[in-house]
N, CA, C and O atoms as CSV, one atom per row, in Angstrom:
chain,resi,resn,atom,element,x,y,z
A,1,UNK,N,N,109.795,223.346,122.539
A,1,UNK,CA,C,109.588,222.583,121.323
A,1,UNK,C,C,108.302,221.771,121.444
A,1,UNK,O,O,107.974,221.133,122.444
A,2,UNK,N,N,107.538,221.881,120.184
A,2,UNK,CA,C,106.271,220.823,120.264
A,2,UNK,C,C,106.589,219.614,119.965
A,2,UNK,O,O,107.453,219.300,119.146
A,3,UNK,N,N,105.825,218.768,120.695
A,3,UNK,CA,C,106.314,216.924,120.444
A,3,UNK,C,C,104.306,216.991,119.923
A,3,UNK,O,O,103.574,217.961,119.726
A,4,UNK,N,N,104.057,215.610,119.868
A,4,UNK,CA,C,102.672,215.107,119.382
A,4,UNK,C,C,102.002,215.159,120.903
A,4,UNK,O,O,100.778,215.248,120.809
A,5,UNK,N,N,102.437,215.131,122.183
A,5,UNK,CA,C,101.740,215.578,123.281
A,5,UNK,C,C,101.450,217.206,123.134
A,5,UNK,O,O,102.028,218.107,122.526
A,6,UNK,N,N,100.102,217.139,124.111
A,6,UNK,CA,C,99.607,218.870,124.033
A,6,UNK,C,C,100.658,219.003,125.047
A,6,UNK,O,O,100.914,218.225,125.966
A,7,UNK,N,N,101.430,220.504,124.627
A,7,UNK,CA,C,102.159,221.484,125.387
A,7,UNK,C,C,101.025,222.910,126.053
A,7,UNK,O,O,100.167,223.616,125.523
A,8,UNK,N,N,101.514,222.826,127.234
A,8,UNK,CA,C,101.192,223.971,127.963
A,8,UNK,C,C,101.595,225.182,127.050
A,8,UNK,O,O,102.360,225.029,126.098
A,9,UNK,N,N,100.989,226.515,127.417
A,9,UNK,CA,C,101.426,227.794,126.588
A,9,UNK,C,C,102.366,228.090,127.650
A,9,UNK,O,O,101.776,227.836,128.701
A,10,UNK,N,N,103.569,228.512,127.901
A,10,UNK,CA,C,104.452,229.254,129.086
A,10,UNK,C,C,103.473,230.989,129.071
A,10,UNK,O,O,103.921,231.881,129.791
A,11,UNK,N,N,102.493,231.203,128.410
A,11,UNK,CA,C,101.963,232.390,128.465
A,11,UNK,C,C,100.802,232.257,129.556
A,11,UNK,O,O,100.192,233.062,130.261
A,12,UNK,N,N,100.777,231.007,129.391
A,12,UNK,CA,C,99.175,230.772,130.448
A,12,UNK,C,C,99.294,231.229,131.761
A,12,UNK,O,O,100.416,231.016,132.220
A,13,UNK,N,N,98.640,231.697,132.402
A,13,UNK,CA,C,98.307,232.322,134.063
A,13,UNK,C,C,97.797,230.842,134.933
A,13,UNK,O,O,97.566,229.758,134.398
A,14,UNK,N,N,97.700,231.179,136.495
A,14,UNK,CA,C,97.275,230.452,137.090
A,14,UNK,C,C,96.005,230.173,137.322
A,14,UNK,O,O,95.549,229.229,137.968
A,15,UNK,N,N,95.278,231.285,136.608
A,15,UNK,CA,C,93.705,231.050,136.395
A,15,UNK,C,C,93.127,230.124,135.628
A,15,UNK,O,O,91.933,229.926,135.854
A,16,UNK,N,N,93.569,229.584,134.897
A,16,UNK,CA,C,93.102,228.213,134.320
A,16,UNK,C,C,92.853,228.789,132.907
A,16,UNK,O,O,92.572,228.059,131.956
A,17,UNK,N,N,92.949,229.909,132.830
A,17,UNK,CA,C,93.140,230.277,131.046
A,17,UNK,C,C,94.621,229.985,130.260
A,17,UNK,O,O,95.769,230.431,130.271
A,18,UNK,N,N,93.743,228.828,129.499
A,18,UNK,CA,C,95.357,227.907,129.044
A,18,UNK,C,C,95.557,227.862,127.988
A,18,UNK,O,O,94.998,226.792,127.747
A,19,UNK,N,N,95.916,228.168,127.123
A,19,UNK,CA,C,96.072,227.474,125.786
A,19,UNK,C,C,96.873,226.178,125.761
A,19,UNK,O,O,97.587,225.959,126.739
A,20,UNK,N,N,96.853,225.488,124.989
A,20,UNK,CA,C,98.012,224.067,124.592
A,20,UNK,C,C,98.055,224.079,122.853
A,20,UNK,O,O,97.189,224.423,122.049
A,21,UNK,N,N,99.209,223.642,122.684
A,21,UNK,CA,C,99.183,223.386,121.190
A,21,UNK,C,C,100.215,222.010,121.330
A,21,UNK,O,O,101.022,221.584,122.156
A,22,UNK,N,N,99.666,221.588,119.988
A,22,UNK,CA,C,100.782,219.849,119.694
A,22,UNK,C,C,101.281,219.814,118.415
A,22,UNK,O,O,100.609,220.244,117.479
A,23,UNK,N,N,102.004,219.511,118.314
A,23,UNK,CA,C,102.319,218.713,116.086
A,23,UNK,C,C,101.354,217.797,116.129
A,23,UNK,O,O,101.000,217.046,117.038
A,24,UNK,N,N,100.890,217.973,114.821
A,24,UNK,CA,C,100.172,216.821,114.180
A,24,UNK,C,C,100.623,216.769,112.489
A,24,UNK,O,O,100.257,217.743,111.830
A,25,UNK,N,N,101.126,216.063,112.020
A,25,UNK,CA,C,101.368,215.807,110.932
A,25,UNK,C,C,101.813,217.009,110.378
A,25,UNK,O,O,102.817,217.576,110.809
A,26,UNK,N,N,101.054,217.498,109.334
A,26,UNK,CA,C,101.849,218.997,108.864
A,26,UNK,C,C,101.339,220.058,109.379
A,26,UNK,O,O,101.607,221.067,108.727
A,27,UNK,N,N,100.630,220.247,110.409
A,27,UNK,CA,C,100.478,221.198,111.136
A,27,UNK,C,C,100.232,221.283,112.334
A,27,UNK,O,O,100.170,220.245,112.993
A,28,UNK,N,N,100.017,222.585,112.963
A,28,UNK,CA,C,99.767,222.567,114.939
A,28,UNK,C,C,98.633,222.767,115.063
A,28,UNK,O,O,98.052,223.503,114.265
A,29,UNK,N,N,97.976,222.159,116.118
A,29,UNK,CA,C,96.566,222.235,116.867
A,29,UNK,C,C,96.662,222.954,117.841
A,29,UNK,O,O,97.720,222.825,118.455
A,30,UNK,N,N,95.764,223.870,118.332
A,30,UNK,CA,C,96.085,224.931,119.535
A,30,UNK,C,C,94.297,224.791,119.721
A,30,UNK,O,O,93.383,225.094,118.954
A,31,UNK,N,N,94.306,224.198,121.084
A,31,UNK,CA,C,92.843,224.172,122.140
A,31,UNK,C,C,93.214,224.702,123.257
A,31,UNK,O,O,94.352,224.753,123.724
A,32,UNK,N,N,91.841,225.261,123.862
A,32,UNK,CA,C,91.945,225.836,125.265
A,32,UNK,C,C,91.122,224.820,126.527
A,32,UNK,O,O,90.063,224.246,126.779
A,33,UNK,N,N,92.299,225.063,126.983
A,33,UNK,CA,C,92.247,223.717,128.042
A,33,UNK,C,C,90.725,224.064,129.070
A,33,UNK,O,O,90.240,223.221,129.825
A,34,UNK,N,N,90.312,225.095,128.931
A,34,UNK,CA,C,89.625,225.440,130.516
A,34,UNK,C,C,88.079,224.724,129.579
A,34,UNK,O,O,87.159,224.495,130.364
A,35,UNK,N,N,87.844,224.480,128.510
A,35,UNK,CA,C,86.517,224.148,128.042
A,35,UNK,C,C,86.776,222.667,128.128
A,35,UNK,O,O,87.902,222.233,127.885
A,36,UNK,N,N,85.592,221.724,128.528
A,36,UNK,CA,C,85.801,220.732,128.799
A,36,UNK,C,C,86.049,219.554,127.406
A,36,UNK,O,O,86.698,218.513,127.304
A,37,UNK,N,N,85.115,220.388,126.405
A,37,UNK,CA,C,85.074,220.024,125.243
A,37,UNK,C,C,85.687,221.154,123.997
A,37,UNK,O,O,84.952,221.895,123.343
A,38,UNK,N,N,86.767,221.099,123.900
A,38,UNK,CA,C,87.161,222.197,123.177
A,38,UNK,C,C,87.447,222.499,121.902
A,38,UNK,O,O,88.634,222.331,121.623
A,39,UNK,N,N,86.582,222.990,120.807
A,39,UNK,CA,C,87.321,223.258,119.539
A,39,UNK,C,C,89.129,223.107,119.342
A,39,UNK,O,O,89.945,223.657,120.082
A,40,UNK,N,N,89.393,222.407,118.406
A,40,UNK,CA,C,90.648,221.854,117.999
A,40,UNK,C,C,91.085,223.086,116.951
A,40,UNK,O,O,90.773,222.791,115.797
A,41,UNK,N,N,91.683,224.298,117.063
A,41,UNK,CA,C,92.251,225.246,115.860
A,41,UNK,C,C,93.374,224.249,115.365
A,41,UNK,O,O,94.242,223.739,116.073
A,42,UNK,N,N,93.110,224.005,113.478
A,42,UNK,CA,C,94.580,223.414,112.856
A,42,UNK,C,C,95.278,224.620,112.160
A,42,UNK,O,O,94.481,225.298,111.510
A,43,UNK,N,N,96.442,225.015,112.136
A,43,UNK,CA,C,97.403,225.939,111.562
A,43,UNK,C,C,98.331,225.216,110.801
A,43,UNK,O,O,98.979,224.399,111.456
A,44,UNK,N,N,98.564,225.280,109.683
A,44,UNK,CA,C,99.900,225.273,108.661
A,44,UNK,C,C,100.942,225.373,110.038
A,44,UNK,O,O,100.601,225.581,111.203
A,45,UNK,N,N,102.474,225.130,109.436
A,45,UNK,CA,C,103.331,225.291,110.377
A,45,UNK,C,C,103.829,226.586,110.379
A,45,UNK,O,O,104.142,227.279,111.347
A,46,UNK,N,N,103.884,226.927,108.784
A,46,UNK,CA,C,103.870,228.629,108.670
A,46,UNK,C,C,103.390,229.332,108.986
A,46,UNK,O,O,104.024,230.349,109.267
A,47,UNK,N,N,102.256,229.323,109.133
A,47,UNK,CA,C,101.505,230.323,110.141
A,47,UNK,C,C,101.357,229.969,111.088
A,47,UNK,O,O,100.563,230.696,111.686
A,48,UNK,N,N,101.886,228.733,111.973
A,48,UNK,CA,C,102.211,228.776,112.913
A,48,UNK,C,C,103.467,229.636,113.270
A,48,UNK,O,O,103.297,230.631,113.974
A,49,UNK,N,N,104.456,229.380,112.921
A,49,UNK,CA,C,106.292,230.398,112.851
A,49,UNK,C,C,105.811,232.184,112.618
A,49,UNK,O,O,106.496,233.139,112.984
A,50,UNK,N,N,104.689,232.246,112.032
A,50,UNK,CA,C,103.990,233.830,111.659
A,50,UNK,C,C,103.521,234.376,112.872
A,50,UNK,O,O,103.686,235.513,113.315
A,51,UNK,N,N,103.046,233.623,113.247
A,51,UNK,CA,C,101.480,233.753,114.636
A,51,UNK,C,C,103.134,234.273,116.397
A,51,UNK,O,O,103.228,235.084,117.319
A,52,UNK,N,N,103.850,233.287,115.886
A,52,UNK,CA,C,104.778,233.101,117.177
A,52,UNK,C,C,105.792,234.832,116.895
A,52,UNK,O,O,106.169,235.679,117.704
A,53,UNK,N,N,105.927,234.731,115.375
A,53,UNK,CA,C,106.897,236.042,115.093
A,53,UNK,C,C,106.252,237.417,115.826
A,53,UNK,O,O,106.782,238.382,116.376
A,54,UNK,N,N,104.518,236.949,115.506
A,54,UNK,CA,C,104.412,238.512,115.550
A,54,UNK,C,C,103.781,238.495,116.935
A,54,UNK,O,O,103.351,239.578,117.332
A,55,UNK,N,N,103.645,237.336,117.809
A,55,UNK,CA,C,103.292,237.481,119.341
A,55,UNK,C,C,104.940,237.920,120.198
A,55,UNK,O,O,105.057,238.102,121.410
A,56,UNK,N,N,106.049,238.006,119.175
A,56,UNK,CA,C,107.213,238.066,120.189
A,56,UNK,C,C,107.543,236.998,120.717
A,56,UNK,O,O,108.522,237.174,121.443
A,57,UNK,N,N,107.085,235.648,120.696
A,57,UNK,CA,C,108.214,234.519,120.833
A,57,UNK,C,C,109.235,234.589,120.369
A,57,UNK,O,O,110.047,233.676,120.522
């Protein structure tokens, strides 16, 4: 479950290729942890629930 802290992806490897995503208000933010400065992606929550359907979460 996402809280307003960034969550780890359980998909991420030990190589430092990470994704994280958080809630923010009405939608999720998903950055990649390995850039020091990283573009912030915002998603609807629906296409967040879309994105997860069709990765097989």
């Amino acid at each position: 479950m996402l809280t307003h802290a960034w969550r780890k992806s359980s998909r991420s490897g030990p190589n430092g290729a990470c994704v994280e995503a958080r809630l923010a208000d009405d939608a999720v933010e998903i950055r990649d942890t390995k850039l020091t400065v990283s573009p912030i992606l915002r998603a609807g929550r629906a296409d967040w629930r879309s994105l997860l359907r069709t990765s097989g979460r």
